[in-house]
N, C-alpha and C positions, 0 to 999 in steps of 0.2 A: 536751706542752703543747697545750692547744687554740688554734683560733687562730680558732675562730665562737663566740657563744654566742647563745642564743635567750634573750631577755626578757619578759615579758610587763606589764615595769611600766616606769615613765619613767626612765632614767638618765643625763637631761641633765647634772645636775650630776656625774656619775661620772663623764662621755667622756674628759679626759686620764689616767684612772689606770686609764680600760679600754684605751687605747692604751699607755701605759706597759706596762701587764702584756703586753704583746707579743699583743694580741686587735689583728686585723684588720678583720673583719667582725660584727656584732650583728645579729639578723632580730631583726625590729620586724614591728607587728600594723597591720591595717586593720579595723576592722566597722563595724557599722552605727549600734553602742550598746557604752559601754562596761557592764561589770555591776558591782554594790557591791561586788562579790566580788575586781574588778578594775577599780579606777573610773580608771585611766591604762592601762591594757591598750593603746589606740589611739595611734600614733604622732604627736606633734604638729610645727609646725612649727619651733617652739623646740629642740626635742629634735633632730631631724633636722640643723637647723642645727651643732647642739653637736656631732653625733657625725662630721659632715664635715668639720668646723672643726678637729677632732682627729683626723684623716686616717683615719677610720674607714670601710669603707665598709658600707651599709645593705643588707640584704636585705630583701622584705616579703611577709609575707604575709596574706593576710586568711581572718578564723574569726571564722562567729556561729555557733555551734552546733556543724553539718556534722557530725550524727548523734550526737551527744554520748548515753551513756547508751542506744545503743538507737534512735533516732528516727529510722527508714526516712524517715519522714513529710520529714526536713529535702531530700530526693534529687527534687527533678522542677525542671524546666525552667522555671515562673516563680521560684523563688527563686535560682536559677544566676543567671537575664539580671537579676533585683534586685539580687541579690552584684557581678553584673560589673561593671551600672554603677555601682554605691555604688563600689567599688573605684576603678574607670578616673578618677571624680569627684573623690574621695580623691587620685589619681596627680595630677591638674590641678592642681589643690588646692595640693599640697605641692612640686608641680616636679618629681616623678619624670621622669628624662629618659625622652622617645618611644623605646619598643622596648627597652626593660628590663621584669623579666621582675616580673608576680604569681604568686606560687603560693598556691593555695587549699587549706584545710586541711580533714581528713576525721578526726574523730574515732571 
C-alpha cells in the first residue's frame, strides 16, 4: 500500500478519506501560475489547512516548467533566484514551518 501520493490538483474536500485510506503524506505544488491545463495545480491555504486538520502531513514542491518538453532555455540562474523567491514567499504565505524542506522539480 502506498503511504505518499503526489497530486497535482486541490483535494481539500478528499483530506479525511485520503487519511482513512491509510495515506500519510500528499506532496502538493508551489508556482508562479497556475495553467488551464491545471488551474488548482498550486497549493492553497484552505487545502493545506484541510490536509493537516486530517493528520496528514504535506510535502511541497515547486514546478513551472523546469525544462518541460526539451527547454534547456528554463536552467540559468535568474529564473532559479525568481523560483526561490516565488517559493520561500509561497512558504510565508502559507506558514510553511522555518527549515522545512522545498524540492524543485526538473522535467
Amino acid at each position: 500500500m502506498f503511504t505518499i501520493i503526489d497530486v497535482a490538483r486541490n483535494v481539500e474536500g478528499f483530506a479525511p478519506a485520503i487519511a482513512a485510506r491509510g495515506i500519510t503524506t500528499v506532496i502538493r505544488y508551489y508556482n508562479h501560475r497556475n495553467s488551464s491545463r491545471l488551474p488548482d495545480k498550486a497549493l492553497s491555504r484552505a487545502e493545506l489547512a484541510a490536509l493537516t486538520g486530517a493528520g496528514l502531513s504535506v510535502a511541497i514542491v515547486f514546478q513551472q516548467n523546469g525544462g518541460a518538453g526539451g527547454q534547456i532555455s528554463d536552467f540559468h540562474n535568474g529564473k532559479g533566484d525568481r523560483d526561490a523567491r516565488c517559493a520561500l514567499q509561497l512558504a510565508e504565505v502559507l506558514g510553511q514551518p522555518a527549515g522545512s524542506a522545498i524540492y524543485f522539480a526538473v522535467d
